[in-house]
N, C-alpha and C positions, 0 to 999 in steps of 0.2 A: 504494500500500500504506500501510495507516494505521501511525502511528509505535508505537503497543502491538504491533501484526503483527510490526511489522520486529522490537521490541524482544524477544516473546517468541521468533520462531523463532533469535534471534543467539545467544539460551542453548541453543539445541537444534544450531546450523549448527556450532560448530568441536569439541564432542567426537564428533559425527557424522564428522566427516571425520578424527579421531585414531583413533575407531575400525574404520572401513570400512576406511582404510588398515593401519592394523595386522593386521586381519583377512587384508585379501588378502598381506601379504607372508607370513602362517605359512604359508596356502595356495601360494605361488607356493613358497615354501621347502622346506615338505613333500613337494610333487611333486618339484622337485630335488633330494632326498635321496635320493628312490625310483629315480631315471632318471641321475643325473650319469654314475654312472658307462657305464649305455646309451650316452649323448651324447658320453661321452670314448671309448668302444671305436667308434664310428659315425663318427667325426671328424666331429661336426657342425659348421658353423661357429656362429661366436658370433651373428654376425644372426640366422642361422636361429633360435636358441633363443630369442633375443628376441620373433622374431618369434612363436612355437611358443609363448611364455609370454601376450603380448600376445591372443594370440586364446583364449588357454584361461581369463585370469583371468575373462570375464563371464560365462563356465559357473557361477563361483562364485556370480553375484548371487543368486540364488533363494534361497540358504543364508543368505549374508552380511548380504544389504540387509534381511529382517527385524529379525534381532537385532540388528544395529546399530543401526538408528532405535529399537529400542526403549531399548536402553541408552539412548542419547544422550537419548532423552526423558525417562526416566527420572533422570537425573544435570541436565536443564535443570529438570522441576519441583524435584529436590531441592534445587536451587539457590535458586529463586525461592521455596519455602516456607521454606528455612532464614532467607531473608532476610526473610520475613514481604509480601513483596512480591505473593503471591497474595491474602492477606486487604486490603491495600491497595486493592488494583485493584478488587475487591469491596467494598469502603468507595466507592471511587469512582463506583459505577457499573454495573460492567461485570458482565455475566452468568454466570454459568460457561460455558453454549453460548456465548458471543464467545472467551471464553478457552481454549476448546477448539478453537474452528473451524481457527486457522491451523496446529495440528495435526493437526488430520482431514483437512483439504486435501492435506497435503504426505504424511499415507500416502495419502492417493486417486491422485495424480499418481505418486507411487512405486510405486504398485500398477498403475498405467495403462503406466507406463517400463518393468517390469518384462513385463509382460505382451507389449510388444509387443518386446523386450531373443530373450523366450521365445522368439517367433513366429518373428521374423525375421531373428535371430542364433544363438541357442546351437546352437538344432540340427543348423545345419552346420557350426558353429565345433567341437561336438563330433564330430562327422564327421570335421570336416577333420585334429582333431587326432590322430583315430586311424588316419587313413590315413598322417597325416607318418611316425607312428612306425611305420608296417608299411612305409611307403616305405623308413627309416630299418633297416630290419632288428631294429628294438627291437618288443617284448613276441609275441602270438601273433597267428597270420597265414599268408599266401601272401605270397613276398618278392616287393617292386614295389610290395606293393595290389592283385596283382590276385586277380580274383576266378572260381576254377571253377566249372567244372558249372550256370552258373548257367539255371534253368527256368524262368520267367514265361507267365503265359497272361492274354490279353487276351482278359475275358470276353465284352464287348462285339462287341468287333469279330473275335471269335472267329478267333483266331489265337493259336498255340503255339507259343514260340520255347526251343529246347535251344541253349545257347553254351557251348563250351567255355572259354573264358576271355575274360573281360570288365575291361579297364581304365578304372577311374571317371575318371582324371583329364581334365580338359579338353586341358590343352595334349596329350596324346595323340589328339585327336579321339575320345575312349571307343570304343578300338580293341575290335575284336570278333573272335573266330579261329574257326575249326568253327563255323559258322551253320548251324542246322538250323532251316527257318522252316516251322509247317505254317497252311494257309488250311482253315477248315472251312466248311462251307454251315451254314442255319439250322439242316437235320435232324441235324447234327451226324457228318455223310459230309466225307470230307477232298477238299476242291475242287481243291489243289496242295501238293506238298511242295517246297522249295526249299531247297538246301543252298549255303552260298558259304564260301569259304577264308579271307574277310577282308570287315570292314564299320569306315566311318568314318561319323560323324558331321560333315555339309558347313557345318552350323551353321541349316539349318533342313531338312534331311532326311537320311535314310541312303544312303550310296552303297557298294553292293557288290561285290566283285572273284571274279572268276573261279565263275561262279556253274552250280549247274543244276538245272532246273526238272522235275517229274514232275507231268502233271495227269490228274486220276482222273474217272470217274465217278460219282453217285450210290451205283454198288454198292460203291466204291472199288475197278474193275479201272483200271489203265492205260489212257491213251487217247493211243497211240502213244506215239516215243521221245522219251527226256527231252530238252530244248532246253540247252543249254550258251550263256552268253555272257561274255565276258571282264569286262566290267563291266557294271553295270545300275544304274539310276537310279533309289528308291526312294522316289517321291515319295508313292506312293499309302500307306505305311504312319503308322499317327496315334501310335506308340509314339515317343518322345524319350529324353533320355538321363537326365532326369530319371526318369522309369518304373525305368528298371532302376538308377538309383541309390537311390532309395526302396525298391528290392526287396531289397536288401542291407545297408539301414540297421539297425543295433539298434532298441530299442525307444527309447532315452532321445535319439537322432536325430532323432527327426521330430517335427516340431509337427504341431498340433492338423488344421492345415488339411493338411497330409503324409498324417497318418491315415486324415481323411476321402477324399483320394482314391485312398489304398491299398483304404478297405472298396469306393468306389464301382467298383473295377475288378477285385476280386475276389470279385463276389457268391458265386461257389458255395461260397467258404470257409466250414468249419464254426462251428455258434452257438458254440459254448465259444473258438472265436479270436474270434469277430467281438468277444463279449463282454469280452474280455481287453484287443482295443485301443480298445471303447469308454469302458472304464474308466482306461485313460493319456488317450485324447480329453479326459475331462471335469477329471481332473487338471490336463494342461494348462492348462486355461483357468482353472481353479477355485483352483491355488497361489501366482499373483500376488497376490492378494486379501488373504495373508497381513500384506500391508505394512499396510493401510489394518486390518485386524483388531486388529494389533499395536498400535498406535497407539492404538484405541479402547479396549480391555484395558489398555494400559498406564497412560494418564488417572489411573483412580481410585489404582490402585495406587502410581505417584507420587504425588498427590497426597496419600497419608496417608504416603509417604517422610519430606515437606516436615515433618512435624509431627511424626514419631514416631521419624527417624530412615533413612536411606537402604536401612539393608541388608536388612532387613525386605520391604522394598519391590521390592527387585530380588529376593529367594527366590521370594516369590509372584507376581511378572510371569515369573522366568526358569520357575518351576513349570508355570503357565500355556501359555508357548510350548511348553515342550518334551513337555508333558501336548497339545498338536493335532499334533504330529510321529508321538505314539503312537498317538492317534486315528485319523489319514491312514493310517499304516501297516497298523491295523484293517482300515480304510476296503477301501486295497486289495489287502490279503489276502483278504480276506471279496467284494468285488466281482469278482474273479478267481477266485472258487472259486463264482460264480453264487449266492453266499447272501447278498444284497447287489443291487441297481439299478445300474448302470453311473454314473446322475444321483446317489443317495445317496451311492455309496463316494467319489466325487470331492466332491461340495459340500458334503455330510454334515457333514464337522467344519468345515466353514468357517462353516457355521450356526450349529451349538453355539457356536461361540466367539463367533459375532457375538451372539448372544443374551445370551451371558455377558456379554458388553463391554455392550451396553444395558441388562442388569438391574445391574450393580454402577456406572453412568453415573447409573442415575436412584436412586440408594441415597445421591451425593454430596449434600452440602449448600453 
């Protein structure tokens, strides 16, 4: 790393981390305002909360890590123009694209962290933390976590499963009660009905207890008496316990790639849902991007901080972000009501803004 690199991002790395921290401790604060006394009637223990905080604060990144790095940036060019040290570095040589770059990198990698933060943490992290507190007997729910009546149909492999209650947790083995399993043929004539009293997950199939079987014909009459067996061996079923925890997840639970194989297993579902969770899909993927946006929008707007004064500079940067919050919210309100592309309402403003940041980029001097 060249020594202007290190030296420019060292103005931008330690109120980065004065703010990001600050930031998360109102958030961790605020949530324990709202819950303490939940956690003191639940006699939770103090790990547990710890733990229960630790995994809930990276929910906060998507909020947090934009406006952070943009502050921070915004207070390292102020820095650097109060001290005249931007026109310097330009006396010397250096471009404004060189002096820009080791800030467009570090929202690029923030925006890539963040993205993959989304994918392959929040949205079980937020799962998980709404089952602790339904485990916990705090806010609304079935006490335990578990979950009734739950109905899933496997389009594919056409089968229709009614459960009367369904436990997500793992160490339970995602115990199952009242299994009502039905097998349909392609014509859409039910091949078998199978009911069992109890179902565990073995850790790569279903094993079920006390089970019994009705198989039909074509016409769906009976063809002979139902077979009863104490337990049965469930290997031939392709459903996991991921399926039906996906099937019970909120909308702000699943990631992008969750989505996609919720739509790919519920084809019959109606356009106006299919529509609704194509437009979180594209969100998903399209809200990281904020970081790397923020960064490029922030640039000029610092940079006339430097020269004119900071506060000026942080109205119209914080104007900015919180002018693409309204935007998105647009975005998808308007793609959820089908007046709106699923691709616009999600990338939509992330456009504008990247446009925005390139025309006021090449406006510098």
């Amino acid at each position: 790393m060249k020594l202007v690199t290190r030296y420019l991002l060292s103005h931008m790395r330690r109120p980065w981390l004065y703010v990001i921290a600050g930031f998360c401790l109102i958030a961790v604060l605020v949530d324990l305002f709202a819950n303490f006394v939940d956690f003191m009637e639940a006699e939770i223990r103090m790990q547990e909360v710890l733990l229960y905080y630790a995994i809930l604060l990276p929910t906060y990144l998507p909020y947090l890590l934009p406006v952070s790095l943009l502050l921070a940036l915004l207070y390292a060019l102020w820095q650097l123009g109060k001290n005249s040290e931007l026109v310097a570095m330009r006396a010397c040589g250096l471009s404004l694209a060189q002096l820009m770059m080791p800030y467009l990198v570090t929202g690029l990698l923030a925006s890539v962290l963040l993205l993959g933060i989304n994918e392959l943490f929040n949205p079980g992290a937020t799962y998980w933390t709404r089952q602790f507190k339904r485990q916990q007997g705090i806010g609304r729910g079935t006490p335990a976590g578990l979950t009734e009546n739950l109905a899933y149909k496997n389009v594919r492999g056409r089968r229709i499963w009614r459960v009367n209650s369904f436990d997500p947790r793992p160490d339970s083995g995602f115990e199952m009660r009242d299994i009502n399993l039905t097998q349909q043929r392609p014509d859409g004539s039910d091949e078998f009905r199978m009911d069992a009293e109890r179902g565990r997950w073995l850790g790569s199939h279903w094993w079920f207890e006390r089970v019994e079987i009705r198989y039909f014909n074509p016409n769906n009459d009976p063809l002979g008496p139902p077979e009863s067996y104490a337990n049965l061996d469930m290997t031939m079923l392709s459903e996991g316990p991921g399926d039906f925890v996906n099937e019970i997840k909120e909308a702000n639970e699943r990631s992008a790639r969750d989505i996609r194989r919720f739509l790919t297993l519920h084809e019959g579902i109606s356009m106006e849902t299919r529509n609704r969770l194509m437009v979180d899909y594209h969100y998903r993927l399209a809200s990281p991007w904020l970081c790397f946006i923020v960064i490029l929008v922030g640039v000029p707007f610092g940079t006339h901080s430097g020269r004119r004064g900071m506060g000026m500079g942080i109205l119209w940067a914080l104007l900015t972000f919180f002018g693409y919050y309204i935007l998105m919210g647009l975005g998808l309100a308007y793609g959820k009501r089908q007046l709106l592309s699923p691709v616009l309402a999600g990338w939509g403003p992330g456009l504008v803004f990247f446009i925005l940041g390139i025309a006021l980029t090449r406006r510098l001097r």
